[in-house]
C-alpha positions in Angstrom: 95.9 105.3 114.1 99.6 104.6 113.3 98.8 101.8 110.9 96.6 103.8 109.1 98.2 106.4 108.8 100.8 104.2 107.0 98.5 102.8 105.1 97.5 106.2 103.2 100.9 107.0 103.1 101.5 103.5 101.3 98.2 103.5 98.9 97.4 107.4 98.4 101.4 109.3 98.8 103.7 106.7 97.7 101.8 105.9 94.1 101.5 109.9 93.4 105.3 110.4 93.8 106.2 107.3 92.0 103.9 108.4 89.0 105.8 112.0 89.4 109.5 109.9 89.6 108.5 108.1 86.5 107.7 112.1 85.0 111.4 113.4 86.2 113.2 110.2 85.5 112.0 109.6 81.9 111.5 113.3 80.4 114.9 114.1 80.0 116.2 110.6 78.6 112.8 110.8 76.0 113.2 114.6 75.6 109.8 115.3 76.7 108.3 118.7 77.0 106.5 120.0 79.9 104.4 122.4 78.2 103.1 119.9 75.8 102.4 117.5 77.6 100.2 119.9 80.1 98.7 121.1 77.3 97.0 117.9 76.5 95.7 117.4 80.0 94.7 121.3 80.0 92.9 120.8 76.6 91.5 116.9 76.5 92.3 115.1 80.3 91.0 117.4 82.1 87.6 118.7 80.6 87.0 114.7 79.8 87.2 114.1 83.5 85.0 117.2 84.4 82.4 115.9 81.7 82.5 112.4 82.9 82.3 113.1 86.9 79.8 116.2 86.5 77.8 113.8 84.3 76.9 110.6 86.3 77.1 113.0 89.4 73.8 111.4 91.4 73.6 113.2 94.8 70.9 114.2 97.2 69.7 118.0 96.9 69.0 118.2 100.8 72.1 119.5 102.1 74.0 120.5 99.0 73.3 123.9 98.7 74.7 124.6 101.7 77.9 122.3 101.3 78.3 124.1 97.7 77.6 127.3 99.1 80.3 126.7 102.1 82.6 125.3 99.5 82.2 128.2 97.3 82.7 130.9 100.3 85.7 129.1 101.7 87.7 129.6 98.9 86.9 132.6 97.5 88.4 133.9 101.2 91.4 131.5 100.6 92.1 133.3 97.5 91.4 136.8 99.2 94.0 135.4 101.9 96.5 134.5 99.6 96.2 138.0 97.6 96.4 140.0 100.8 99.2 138.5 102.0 100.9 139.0 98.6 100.4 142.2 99.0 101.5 142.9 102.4 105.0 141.4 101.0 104.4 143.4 98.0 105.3 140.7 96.0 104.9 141.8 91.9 101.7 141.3 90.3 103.0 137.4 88.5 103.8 136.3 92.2 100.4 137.9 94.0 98.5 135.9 91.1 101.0 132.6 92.0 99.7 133.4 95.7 96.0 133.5 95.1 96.5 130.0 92.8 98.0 128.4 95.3 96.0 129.0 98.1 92.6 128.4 96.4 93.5 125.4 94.2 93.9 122.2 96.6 94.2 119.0 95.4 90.8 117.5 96.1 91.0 115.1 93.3 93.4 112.3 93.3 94.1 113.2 97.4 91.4 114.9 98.8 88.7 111.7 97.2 91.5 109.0 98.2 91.6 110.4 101.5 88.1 111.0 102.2 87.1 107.1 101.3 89.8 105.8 103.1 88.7 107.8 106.7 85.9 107.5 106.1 84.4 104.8 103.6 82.0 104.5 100.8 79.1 107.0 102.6 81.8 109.9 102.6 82.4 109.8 99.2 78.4 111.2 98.1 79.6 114.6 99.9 83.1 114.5 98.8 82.1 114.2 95.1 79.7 117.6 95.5 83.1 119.5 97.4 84.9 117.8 94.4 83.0 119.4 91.8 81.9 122.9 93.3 86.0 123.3 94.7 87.1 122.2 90.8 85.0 124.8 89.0 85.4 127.8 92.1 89.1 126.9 92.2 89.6 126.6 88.1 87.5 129.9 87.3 89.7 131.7 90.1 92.8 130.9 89.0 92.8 131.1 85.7 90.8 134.7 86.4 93.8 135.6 88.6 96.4 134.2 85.7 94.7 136.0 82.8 94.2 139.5 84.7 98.1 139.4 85.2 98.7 138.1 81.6 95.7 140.2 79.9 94.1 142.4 82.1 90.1 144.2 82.8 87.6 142.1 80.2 90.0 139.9 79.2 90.5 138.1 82.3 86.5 137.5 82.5 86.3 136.5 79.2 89.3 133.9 79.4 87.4 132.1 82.5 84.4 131.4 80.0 86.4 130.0 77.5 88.5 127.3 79.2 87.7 124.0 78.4 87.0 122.4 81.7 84.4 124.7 82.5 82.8 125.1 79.3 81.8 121.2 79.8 80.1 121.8 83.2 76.9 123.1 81.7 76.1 120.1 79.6 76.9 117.7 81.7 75.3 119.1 84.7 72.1 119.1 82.3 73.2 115.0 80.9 72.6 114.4 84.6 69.9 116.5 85.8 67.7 115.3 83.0 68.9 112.2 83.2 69.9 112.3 79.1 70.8 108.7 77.6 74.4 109.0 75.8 75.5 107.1 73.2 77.8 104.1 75.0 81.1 105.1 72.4 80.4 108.6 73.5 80.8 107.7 77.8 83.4 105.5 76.9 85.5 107.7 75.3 85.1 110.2 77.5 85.7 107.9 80.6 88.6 106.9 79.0 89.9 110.1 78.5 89.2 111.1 82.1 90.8 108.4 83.3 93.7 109.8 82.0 93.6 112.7 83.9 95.1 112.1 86.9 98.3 110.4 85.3 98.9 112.8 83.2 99.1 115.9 85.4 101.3 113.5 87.7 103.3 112.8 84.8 103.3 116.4 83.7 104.3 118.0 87.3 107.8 115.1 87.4 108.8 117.1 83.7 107.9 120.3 85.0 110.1 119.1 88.0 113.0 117.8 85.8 113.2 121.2 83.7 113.5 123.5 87.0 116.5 124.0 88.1 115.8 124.9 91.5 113.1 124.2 94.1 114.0 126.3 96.5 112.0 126.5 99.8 112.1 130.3 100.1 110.2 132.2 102.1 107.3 132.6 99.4 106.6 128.9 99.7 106.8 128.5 103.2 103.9 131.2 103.5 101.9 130.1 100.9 102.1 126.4 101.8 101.1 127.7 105.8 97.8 129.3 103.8 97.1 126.5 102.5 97.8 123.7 104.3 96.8 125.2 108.2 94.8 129.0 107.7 92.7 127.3 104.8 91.2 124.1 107.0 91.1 126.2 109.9 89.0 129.1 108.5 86.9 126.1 106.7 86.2 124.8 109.9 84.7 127.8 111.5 82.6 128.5 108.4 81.1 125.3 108.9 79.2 126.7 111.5 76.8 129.2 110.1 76.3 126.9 107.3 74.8 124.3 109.8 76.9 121.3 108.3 77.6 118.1 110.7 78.6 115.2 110.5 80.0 114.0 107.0 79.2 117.1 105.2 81.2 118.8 107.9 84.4 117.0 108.5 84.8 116.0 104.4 84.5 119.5 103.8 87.2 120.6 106.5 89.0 117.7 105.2 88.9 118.8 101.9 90.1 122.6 102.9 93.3 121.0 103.3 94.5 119.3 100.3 97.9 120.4 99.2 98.4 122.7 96.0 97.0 120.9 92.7 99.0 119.6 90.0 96.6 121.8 88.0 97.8 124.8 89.3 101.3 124.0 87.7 99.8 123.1 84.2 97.6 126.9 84.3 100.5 128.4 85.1 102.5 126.7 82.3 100.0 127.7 79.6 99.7 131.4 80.6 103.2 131.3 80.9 104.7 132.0 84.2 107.8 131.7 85.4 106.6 127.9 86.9 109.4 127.4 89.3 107.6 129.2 92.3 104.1 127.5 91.2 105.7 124.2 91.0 108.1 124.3 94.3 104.8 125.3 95.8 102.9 122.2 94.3 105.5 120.4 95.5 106.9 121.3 99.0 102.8 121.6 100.0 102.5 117.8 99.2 105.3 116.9 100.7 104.7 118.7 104.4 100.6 117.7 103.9 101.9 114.6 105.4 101.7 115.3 108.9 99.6 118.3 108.3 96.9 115.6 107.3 97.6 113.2 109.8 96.2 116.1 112.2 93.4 117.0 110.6 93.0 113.2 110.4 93.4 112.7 114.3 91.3 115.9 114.8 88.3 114.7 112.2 
């Protein structure tokens, strides 16, 4: 267990902070902005990605309503967590919606996939790609809800969801793979491409956003939020497996899942509504740091 443990340390952790190292290192010496360079995985990287994974997506329909509906459940209460215990430190309205982003939005991509193949090979991938997808679009839609309430208020907030451009693509490219709709080859290339990108960039992104605070402070806020997310939210996940009847893969993927640390896309929606980032991106970044042994639990435990 040891060695394996180091092994997903060495091939999963170590290339994700030397991508965010490169970010820190280099965006001061090339005068690189954050925002900008968010902006382009906000606006291109990330909808590419969404396109490109939502449209090859070729699962089996037997359990995934119940995975997506468990997936969908589980972190709508994460959220509801993370804005009741906001309020019960009356924390201001910017901080509660920092609360609810972090505890809903784990990092399911670049982690929780790596993770999930690596435990447990190419067979757990087929359920991590549907957690993938239904935790991207719950996740996205909630946090960009909770940042455009605080920003915009009522309508507005609704209204904001439907127009971001990562889940504007899911639509069309859950019909591409429903129907099973031919694209042009220099269409999926260029989107693949794009997607590819993705991942890199918001690594890249989160070092700048890293180099331009001038604190990360491990305050009280981040220690509370990073204990939602990183032990209350795979914990309530795995009771809600339960009633949903999942076993097996679907079951400990899905726990598994519950317990990514904070997204790098939580930092980059928090940039382009224009928080104050520095709690957002301490958050991002103290919960990856301590998901190290929190993971080798769940791990040992799965």
């Amino acid at each position: 267990m040891a060695l394996e443990l180091l092994s997903v340390f060495m091939d999963v952790v170590v290339p994700v902070f030397a991508i965010v190292g490169l970010g820190f290192l280099l965006g001061p010496r090339l005068e690189l902005d954050a925002r900008t360079v968010s902006r382009l995985a906000y606006y291109v990287f990330v909808p590419a990605f969404m396109f490109d994974v939502v449209s090859r997506a070729d699962v089996p329909l037997g359990s995934a309503l119940r995975m997506a509906g468990f997936a969908v459940l589980a972190h709508v209460l994460f959220a509801a967590l993370g804005l009741a215990v906001a309020r019960i430190l009356r924390r201001p309205p910017e901080v509660a919606a920092a609360y609810v982003m972090v505890a809903v939005f784990g990092n399911v991509g670049n982690f929780g996939l790596a993770l999930v193949r690596f435990r447990y090979g190419a067979e757990g991938i087929v359920p991590a790609t549907i957690y993938f997808i239904v935790i991207l679009v719950t996740a996205f839609a909630t946090s960009v809800a909770a940042a455009a309430f605080v920003r915009g208020g009522g309508l507005s907030a609704v209204v904001s969801v439907f127009r971001t451009p990562a889940l504007l693509v899911v639509l069309p490219a859950a019909l591409v793979a429903a129907l099973d709709l031919p694209l042009p080859l220099f269409l999926t290339r260029s989107v693949g491409l794009l997607g590819d990108a993705m991942i890199p960039a918001m690594l890249f992104a989160l070092g700048l956003q890293l180099a331009q605070t001038r604190a990360l402070r491990l305050g009280l806020d981040v220690l509370v939020v990073s204990a939602i997310r990183l032990v209350v939210a795979p914990a309530l996940a795995a009771l809600l497996v339960v009633p949903f009847g999942l076993e097996g893969l679907p079951r400990a993927a899905g726990i598994l899942q519950a317990g990514m640390p904070a997204a790098i896309l939580v930092s980059i929606i928090a940039a382009e509504y224009r928080f104050d980032t520095a709690f957002v991106t301490a958050a991002v970044f103290y919960t990856t740091l301590l998901s190290v042994p929190t993971l080798t639990v769940l791990l040992a435990l799965l």
